[in-house]
N, CA, C and O atoms as a GROMACS GRO file, in nm:
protein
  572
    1UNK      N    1  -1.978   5.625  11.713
    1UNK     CA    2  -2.005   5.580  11.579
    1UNK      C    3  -2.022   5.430  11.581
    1UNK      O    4  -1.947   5.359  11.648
    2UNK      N    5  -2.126   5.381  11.504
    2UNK     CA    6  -2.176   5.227  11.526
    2UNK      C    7  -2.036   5.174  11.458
    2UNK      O    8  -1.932   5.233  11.429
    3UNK      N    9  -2.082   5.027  11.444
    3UNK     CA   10  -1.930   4.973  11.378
    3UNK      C   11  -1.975   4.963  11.222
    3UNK      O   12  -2.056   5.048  11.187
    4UNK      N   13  -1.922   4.847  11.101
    4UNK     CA   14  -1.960   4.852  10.967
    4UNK      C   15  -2.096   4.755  10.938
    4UNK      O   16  -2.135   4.644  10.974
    5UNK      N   17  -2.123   4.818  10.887
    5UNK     CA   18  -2.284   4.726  10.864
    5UNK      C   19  -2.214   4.626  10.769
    5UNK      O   20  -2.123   4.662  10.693
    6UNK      N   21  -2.268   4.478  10.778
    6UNK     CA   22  -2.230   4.389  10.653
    6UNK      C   23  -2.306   4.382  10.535
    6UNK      O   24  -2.420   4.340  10.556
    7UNK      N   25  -2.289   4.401  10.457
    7UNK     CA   26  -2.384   4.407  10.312
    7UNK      C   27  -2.290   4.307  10.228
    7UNK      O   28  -2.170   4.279  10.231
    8UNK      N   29  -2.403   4.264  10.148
    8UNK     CA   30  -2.381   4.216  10.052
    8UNK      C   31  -2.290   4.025  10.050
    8UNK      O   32  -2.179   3.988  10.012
    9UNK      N   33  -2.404   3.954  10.107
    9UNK     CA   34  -2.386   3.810  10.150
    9UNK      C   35  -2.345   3.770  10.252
    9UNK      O   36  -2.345   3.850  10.346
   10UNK      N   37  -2.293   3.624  10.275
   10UNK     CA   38  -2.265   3.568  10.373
   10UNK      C   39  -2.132   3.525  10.397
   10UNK      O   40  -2.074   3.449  10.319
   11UNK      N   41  -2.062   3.584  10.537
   11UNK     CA   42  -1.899   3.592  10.490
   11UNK      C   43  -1.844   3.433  10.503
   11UNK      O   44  -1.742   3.384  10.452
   12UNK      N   45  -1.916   3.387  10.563
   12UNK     CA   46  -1.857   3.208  10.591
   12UNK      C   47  -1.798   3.201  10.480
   12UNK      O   48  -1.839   3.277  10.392
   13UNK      N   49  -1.695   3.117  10.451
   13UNK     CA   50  -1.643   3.102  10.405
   13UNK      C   51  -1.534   3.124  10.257
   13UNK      O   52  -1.450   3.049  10.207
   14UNK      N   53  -1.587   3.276  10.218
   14UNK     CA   54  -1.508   3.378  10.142
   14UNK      C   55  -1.460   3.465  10.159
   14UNK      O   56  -1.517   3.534  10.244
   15UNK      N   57  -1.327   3.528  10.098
   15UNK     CA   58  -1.266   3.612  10.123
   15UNK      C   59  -1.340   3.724  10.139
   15UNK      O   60  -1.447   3.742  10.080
   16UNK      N   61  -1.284   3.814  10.227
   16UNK     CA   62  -1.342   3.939  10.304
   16UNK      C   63  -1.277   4.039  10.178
   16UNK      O   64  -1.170   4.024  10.120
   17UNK      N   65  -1.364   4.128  10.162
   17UNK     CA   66  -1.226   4.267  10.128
   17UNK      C   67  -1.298   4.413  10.205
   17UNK      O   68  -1.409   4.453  10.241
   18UNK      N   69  -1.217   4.440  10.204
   18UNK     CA   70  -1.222   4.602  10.290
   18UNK      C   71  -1.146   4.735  10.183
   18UNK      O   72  -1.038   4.724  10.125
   19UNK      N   73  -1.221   4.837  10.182
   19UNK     CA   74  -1.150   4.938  10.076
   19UNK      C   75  -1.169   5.077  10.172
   19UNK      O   76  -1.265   5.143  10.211
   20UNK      N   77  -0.993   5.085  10.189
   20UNK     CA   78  -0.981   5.161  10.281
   20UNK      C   79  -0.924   5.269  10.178
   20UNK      O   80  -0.838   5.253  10.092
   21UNK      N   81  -1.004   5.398  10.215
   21UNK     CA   82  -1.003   5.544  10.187
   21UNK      C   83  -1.023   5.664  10.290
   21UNK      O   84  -1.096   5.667  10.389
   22UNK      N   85  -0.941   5.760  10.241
   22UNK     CA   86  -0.933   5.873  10.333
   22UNK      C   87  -1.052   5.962  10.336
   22UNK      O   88  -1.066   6.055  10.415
   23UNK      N   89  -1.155   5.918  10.226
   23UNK     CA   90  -1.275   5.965  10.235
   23UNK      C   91  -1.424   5.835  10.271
   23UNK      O   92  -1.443   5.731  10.209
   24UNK      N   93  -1.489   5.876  10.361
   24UNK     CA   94  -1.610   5.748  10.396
   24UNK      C   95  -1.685   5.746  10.274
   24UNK      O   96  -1.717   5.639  10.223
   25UNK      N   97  -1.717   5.861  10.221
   25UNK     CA   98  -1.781   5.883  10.098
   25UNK      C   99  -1.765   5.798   9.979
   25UNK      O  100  -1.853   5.734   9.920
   26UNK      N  101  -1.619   5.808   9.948
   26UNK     CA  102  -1.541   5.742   9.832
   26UNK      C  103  -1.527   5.567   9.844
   26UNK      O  104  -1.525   5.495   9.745
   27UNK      N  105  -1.519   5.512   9.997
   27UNK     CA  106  -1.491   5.362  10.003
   27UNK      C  107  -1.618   5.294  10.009
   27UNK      O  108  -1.632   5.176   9.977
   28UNK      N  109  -1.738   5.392  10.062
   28UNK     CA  110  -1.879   5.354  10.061
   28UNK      C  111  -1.936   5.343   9.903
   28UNK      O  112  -2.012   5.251   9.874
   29UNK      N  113  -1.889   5.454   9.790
   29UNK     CA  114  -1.927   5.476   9.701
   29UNK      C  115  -1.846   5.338   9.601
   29UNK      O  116  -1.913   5.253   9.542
   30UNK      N  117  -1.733   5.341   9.602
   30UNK     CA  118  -1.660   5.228   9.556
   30UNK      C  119  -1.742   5.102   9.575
   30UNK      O  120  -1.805   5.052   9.482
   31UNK      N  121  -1.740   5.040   9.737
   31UNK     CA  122  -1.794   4.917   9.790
   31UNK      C  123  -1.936   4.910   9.702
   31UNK      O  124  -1.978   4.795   9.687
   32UNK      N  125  -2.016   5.017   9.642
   32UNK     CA  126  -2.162   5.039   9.591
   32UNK      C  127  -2.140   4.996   9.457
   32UNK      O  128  -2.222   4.924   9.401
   33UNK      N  129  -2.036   5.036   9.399
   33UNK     CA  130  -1.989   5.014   9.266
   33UNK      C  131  -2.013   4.886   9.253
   33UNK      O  132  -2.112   4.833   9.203
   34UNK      N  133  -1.891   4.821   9.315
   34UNK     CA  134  -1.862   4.722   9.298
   34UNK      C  135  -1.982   4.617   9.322
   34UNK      O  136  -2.013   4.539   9.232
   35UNK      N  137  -2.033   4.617   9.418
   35UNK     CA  138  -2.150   4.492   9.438
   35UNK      C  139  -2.249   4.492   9.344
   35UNK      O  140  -2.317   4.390   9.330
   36UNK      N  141  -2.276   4.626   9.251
   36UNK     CA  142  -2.343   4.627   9.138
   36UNK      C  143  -2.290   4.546   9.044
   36UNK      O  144  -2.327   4.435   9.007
   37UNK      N  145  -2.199   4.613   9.007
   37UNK     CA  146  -2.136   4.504   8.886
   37UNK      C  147  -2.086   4.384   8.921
   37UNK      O  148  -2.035   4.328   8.824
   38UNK      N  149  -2.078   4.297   9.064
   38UNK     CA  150  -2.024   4.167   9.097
   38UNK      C  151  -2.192   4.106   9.082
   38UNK      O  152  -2.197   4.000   9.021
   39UNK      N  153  -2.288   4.144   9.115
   39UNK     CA  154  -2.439   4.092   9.125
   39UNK      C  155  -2.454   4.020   9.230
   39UNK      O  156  -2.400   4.027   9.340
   40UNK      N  157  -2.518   3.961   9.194
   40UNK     CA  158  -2.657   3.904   9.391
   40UNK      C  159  -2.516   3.822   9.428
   40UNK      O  160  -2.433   3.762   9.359
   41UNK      N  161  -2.529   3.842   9.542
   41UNK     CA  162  -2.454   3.700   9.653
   41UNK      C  163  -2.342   3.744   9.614
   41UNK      O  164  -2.284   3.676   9.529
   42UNK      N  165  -2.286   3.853   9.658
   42UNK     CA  166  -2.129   3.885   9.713
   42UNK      C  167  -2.048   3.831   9.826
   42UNK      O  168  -2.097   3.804   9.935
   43UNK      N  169  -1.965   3.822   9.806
   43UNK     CA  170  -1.851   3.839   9.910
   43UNK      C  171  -1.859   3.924  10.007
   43UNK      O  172  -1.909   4.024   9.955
   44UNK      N  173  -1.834   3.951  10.143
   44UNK     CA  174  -1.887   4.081  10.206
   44UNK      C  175  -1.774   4.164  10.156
   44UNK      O  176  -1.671   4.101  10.133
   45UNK      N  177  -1.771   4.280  10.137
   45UNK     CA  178  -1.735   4.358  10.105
   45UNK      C  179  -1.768   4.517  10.176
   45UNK      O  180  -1.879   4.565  10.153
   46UNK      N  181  -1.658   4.606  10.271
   46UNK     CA  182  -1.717   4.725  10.356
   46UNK      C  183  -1.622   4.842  10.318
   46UNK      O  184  -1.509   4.816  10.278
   47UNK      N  185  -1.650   4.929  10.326
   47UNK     CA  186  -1.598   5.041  10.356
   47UNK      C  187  -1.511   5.076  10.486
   47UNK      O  188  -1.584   5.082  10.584
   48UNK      N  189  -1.392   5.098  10.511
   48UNK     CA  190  -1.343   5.190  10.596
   48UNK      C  191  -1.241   5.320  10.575
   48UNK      O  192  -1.123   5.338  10.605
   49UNK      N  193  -1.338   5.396  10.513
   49UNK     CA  194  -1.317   5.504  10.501
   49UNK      C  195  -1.336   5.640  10.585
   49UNK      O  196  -1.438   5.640  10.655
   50UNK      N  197  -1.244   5.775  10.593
   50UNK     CA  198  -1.225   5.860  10.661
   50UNK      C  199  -1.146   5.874  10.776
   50UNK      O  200  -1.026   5.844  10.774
   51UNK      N  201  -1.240   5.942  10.941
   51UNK     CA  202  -1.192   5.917  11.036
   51UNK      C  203  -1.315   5.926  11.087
   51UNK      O  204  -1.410   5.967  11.020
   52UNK      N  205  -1.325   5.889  11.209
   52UNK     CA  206  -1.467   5.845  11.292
   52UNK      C  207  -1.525   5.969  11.320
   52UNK      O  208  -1.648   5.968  11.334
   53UNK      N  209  -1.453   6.100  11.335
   53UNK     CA  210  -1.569   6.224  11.353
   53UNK      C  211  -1.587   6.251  11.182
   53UNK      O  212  -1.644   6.354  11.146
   54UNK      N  213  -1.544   6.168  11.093
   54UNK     CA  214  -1.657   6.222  10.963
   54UNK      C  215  -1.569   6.261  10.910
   54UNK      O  216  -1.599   6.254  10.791
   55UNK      N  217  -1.435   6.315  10.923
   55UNK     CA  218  -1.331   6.376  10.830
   55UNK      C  219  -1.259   6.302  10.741
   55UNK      O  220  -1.283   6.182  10.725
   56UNK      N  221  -1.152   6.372  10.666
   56UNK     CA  222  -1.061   6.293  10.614
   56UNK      C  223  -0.964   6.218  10.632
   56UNK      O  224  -0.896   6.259  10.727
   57UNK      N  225  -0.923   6.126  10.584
   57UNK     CA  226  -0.853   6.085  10.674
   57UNK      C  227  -0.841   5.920  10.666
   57UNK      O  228  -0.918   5.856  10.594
   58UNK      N  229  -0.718   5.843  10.759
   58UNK     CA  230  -0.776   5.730  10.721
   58UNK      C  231  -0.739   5.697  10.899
   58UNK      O  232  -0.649   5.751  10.964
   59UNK      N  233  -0.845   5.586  10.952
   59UNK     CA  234  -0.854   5.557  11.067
   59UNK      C  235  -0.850   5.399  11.128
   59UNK      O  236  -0.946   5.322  11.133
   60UNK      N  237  -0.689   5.368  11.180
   60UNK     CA  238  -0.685   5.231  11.211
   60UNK      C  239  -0.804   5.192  11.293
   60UNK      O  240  -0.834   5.074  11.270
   61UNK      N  241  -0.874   5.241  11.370
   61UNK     CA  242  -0.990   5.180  11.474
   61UNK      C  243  -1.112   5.125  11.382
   61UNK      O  244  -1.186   5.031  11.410
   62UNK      N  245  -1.113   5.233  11.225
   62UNK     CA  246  -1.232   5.189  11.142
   62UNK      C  247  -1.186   5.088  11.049
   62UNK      O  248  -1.283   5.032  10.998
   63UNK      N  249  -1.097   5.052  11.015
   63UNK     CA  250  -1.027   4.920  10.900
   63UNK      C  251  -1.016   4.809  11.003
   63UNK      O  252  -1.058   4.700  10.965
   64UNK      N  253  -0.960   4.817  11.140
   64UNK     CA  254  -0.974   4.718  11.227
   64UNK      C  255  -1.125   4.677  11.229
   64UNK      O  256  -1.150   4.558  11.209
   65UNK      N  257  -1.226   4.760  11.251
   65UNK     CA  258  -1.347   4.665  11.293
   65UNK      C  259  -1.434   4.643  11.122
   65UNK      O  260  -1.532   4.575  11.094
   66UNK      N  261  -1.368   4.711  11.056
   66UNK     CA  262  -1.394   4.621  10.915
   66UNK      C  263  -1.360   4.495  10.858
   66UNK      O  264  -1.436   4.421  10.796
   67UNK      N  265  -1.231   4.475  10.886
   67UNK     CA  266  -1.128   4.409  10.867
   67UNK      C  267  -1.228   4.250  10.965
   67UNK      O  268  -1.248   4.133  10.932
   68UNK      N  269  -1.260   4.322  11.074
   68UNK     CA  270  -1.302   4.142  11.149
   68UNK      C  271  -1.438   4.172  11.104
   68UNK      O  272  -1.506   4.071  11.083
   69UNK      N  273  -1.491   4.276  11.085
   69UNK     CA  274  -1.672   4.219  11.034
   69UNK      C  275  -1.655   4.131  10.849
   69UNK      O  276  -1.696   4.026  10.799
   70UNK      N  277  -1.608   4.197  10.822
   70UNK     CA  278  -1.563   4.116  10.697
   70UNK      C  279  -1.507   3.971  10.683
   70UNK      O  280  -1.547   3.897  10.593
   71UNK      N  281  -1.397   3.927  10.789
   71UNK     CA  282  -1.332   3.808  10.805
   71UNK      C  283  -1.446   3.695  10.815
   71UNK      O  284  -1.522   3.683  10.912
   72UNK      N  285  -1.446   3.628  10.720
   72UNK     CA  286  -1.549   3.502  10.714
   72UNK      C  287  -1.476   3.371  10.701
   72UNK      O  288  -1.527   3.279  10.637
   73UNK      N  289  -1.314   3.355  10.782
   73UNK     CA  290  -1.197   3.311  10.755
   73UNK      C  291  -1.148   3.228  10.677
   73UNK      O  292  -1.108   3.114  10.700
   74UNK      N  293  -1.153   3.318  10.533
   74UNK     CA  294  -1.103   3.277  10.402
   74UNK      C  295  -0.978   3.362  10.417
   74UNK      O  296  -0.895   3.325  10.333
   75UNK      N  297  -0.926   3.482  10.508
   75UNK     CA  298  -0.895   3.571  10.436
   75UNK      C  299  -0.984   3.712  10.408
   75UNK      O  300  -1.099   3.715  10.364
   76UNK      N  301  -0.899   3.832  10.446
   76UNK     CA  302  -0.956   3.952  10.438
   76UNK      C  303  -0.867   4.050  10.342
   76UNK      O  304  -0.761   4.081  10.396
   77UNK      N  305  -0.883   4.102  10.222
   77UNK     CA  306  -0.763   4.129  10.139
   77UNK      C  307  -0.858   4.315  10.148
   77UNK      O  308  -0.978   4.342  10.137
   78UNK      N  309  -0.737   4.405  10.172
   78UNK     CA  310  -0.716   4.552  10.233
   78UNK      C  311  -0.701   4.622  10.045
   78UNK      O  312  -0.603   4.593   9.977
   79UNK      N  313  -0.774   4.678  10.011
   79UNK     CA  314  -0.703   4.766   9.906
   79UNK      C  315  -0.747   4.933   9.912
   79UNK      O  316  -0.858   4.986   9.904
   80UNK      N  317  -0.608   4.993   9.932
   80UNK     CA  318  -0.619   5.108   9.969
   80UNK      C  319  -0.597   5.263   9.890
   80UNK      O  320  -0.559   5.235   9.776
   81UNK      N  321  -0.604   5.366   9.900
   81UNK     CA  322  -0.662   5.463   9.778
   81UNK      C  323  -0.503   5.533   9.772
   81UNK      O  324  -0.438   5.511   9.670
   82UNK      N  325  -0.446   5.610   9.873
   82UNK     CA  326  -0.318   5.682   9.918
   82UNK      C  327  -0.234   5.630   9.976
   82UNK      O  328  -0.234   5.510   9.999
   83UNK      N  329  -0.155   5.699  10.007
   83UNK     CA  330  -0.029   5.635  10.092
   83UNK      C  331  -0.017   5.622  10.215
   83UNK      O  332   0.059   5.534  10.258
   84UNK      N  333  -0.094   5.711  10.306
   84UNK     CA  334  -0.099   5.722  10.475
   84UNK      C  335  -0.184   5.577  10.428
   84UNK      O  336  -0.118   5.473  10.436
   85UNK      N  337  -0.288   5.569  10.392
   85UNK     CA  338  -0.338   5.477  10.420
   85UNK      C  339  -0.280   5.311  10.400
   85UNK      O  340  -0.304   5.205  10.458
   86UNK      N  341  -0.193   5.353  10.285
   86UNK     CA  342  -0.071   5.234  10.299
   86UNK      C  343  -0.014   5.175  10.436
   86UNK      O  344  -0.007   5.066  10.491
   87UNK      N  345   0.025   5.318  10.461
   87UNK     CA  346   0.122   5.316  10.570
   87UNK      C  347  -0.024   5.306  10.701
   87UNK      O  348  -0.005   5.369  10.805
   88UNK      N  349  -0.098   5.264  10.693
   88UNK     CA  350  -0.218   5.252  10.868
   88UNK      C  351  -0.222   5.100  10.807
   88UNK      O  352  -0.244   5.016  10.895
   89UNK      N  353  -0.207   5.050  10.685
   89UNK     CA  354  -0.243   4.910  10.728
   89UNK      C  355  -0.132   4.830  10.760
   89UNK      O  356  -0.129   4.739  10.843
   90UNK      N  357  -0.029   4.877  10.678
   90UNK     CA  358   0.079   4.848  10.674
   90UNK      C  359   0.149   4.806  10.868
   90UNK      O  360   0.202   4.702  10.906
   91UNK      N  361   0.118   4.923  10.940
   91UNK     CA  362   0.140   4.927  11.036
   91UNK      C  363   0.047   4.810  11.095
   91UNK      O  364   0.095   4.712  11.153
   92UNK      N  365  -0.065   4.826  11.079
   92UNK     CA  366  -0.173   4.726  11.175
   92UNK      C  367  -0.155   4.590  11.125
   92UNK      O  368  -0.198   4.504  11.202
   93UNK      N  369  -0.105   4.550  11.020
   93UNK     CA  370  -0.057   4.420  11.016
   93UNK      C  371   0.099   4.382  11.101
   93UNK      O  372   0.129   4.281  11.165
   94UNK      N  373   0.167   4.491  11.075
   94UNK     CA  374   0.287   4.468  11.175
   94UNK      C  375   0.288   4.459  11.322
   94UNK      O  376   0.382   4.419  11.391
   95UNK      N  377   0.177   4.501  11.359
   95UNK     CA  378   0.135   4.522  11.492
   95UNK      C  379   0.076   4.315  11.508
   95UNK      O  380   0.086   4.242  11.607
   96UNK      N  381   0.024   4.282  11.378
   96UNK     CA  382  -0.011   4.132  11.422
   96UNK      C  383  -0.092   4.090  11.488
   96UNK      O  384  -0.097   3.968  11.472
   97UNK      N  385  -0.184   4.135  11.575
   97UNK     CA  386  -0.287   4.091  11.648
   97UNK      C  387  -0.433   4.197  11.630
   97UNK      O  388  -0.524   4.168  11.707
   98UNK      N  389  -0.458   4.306  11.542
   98UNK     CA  390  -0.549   4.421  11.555
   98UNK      C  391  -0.635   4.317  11.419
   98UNK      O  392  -0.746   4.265  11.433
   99UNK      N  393  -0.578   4.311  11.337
   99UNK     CA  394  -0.638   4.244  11.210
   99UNK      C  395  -0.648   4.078  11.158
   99UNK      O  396  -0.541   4.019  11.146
  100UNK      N  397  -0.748   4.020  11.132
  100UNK     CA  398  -0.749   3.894  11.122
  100UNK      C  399  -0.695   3.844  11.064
  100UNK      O  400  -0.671   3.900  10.957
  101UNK      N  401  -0.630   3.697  11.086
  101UNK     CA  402  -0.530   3.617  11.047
  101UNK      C  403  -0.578   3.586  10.897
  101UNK      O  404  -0.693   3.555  10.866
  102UNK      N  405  -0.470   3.600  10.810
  102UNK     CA  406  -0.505   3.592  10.683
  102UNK      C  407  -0.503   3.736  10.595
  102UNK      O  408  -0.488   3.743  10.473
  103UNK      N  409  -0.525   3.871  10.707
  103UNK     CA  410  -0.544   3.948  10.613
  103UNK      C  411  -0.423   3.995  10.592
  103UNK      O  412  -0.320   3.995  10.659
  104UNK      N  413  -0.468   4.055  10.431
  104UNK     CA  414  -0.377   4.083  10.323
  104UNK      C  415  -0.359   4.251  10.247
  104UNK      O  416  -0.467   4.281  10.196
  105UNK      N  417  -0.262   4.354  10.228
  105UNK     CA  418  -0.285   4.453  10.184
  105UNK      C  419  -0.277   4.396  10.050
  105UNK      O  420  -0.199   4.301  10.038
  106UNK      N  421  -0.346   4.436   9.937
  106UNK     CA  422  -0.299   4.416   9.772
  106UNK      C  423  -0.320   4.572   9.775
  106UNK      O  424  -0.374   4.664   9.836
  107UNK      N  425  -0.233   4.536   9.658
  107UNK     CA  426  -0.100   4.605   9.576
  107UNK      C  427  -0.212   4.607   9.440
  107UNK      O  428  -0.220   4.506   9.369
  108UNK      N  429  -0.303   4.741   9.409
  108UNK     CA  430  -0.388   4.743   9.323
  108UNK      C  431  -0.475   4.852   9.299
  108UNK      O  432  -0.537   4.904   9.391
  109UNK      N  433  -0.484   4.892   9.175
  109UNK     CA  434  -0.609   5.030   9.175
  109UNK      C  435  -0.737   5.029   9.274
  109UNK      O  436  -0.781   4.926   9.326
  110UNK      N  437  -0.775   5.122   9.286
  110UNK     CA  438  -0.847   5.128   9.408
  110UNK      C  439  -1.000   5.078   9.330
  110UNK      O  440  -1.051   4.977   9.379
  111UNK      N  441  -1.050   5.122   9.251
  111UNK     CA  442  -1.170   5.093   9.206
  111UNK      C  443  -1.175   4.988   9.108
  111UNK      O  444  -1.257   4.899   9.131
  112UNK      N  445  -1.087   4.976   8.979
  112UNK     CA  446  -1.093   4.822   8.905
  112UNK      C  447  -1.045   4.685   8.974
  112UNK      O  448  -1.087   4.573   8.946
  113UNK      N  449  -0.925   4.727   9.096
  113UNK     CA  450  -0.900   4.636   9.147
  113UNK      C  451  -0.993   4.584   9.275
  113UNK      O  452  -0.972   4.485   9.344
  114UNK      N  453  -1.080   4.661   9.284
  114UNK     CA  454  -1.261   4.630   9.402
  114UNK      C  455  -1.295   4.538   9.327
  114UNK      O  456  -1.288   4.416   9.340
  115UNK      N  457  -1.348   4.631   9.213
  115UNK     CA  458  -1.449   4.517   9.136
  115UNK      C  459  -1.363   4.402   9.101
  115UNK      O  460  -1.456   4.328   9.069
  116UNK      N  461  -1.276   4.341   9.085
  116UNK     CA  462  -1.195   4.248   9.010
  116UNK      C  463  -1.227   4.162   9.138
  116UNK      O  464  -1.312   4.073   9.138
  117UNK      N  465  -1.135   4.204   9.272
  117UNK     CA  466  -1.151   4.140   9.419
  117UNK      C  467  -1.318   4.096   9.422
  117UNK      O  468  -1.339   3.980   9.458
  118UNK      N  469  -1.392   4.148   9.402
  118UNK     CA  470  -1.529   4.104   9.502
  118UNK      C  471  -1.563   3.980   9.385
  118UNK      O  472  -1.610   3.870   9.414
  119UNK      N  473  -1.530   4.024   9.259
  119UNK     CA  474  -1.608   3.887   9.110
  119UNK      C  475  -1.555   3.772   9.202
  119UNK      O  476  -1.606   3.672   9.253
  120UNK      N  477  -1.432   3.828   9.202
  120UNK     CA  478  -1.345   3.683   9.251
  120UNK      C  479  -1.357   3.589   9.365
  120UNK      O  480  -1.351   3.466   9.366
  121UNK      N  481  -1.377   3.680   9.467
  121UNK     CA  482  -1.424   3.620   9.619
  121UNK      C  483  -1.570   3.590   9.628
  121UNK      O  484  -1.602   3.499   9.705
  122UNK      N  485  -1.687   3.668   9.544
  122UNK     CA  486  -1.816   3.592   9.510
  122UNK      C  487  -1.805   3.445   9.435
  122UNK      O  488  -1.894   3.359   9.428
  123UNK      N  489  -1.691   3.442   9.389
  123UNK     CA  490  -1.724   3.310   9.300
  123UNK      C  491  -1.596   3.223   9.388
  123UNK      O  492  -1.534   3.130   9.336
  124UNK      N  493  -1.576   3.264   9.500
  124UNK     CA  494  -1.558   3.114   9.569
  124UNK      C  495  -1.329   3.133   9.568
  124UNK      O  496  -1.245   3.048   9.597
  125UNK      N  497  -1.313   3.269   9.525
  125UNK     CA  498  -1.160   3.257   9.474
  125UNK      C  499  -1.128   3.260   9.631
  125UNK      O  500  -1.193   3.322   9.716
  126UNK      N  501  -1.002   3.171   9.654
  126UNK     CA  502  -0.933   3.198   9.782
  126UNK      C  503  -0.837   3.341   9.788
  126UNK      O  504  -0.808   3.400   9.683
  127UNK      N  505  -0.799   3.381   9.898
  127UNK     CA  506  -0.732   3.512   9.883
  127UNK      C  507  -0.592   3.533   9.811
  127UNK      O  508  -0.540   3.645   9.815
  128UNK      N  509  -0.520   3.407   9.731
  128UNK     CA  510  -0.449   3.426   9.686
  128UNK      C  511  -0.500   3.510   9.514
  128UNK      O  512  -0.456   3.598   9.439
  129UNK      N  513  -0.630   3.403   9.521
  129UNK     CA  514  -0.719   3.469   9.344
  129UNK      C  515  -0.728   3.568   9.349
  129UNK      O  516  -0.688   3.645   9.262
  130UNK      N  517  -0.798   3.611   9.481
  130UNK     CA  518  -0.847   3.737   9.475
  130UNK      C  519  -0.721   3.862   9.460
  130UNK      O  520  -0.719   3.956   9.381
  131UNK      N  521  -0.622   3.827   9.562
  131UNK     CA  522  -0.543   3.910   9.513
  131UNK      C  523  -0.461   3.904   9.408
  131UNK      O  524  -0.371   3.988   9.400
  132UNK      N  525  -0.471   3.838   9.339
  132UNK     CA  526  -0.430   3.791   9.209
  132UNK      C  527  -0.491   3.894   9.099
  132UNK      O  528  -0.425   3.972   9.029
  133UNK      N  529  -0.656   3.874   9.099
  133UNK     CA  530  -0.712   3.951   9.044
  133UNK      C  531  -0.714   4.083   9.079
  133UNK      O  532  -0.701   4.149   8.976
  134UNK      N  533  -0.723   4.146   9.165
  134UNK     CA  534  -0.718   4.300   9.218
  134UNK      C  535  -0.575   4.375   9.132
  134UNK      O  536  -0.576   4.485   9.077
  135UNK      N  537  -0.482   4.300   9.139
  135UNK     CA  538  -0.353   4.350   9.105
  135UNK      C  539  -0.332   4.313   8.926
  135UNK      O  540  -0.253   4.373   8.853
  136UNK      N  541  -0.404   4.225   8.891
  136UNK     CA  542  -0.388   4.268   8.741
  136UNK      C  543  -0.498   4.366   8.718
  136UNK      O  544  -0.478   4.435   8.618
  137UNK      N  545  -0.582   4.384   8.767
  137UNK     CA  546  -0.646   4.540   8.725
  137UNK      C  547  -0.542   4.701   8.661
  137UNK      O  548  -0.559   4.790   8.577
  138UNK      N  549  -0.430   4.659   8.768
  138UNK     CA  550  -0.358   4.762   8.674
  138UNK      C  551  -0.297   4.733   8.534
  138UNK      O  552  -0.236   4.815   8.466
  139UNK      N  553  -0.320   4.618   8.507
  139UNK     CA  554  -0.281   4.626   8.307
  139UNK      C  555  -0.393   4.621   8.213
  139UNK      O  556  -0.395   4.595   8.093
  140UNK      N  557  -0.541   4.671   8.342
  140UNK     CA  558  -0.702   4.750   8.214
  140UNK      C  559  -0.628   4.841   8.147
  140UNK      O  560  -0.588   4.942   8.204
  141UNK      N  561  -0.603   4.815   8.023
  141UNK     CA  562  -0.558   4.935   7.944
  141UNK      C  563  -0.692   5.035   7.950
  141UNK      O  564  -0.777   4.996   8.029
  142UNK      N  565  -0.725   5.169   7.873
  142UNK     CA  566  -0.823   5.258   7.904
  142UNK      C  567  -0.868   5.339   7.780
  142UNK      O  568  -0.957   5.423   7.771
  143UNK      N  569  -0.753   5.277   7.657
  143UNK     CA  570  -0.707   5.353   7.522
  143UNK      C  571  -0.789   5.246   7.420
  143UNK      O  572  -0.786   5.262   7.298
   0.00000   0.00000   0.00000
C-alpha cells in the first residue's frame, strides 16, 4: 500500500492534522469535509484510517506515515473517532520516536473538531490554537 497522498496546501510551516479512524472510508470522507468548508490553501490535512489490507481497524504503521507526511514542523495534532484508536496513538507517542516532535492527540469530536482544527491551522494557528479549537467543538450545541 503506497503511503498518504498530501492534499490540500503546503505543510511548511503549519500545523499538520491527521484524523485517525477505524474506517479509511470515514477519515478520507471527514479530511473531504473538512477542506471544503476550510477553502483554498489548507493546512495539510490526511487520513489514517482502517488497516492496510483495507479493513477495520486502526493501524499504527498508517498514522505514523501520516503523522510525518503531514509534519510541516509546526506541530501535527491526531484527532481520533474510538477508543483503540485512542489507545494506538496514545501508545505511539509513548513510544517517542515513531511520531513527529510536536505531535499532539486532541481531546475532540471527530468531525466538528476537523473542521475547527484545519480553519485554524489554514489561518496560520500554532498547535496550541488549533487544539484549542478542535476541543471547543464539543460545546456546538445542535438544539
Amino acid at each position: 500500500m503506497s503511503g498518504p497522498v498530501r492534499t490540500g496546501g503546503d505543510a511548511s510551516g503549519r500545523v499538520g492534522i491527521v484524523l485517525v479512524s477505524h474506517s479509511a472510508a470515514v477519515a478520507a470522507s471527514v479530511a473531504e469535509l473538512a477542506r471544503g468548508l476550510a477553502g483554498a490553501d489548507t493546512a495539510p490535512i490526511l487520513p489514517a484510517g482502517g488497516t492496510p489490507d483495507g479493513g477495520l481497524g486502526t493501524s499504527a504503521e498508517l498514522i505514523t506515515e501520516a503523522a510525518k507526511a503531514a509534519d510541516g514542523g509546526a506541530g501535527v495534532a491526531l484527532l481520533v473517532d474510538l477508543g483503540s484508536a485512542v489507545l494506538t496513538v496514545k501508545a505511539l507517542l509513548a513510544e517517542g520516536d515513531e511520531l513527529p516532535e510536536g505531535a499532539r492527540l486532541v481531546d475532540a469530536p471527530f468531525v466538528e473538531g476537523a473542521v475547527a482544527a484545519l480553519v485554524t491551522a489554514s489561518a496560520g494557528g500554532d498547535l496550541a490554537a488549533v487544539t484549542a479549537a478542535a476541543a471547543e467543538a464539543y460545546a456546538y450545541r445542535k438544539e
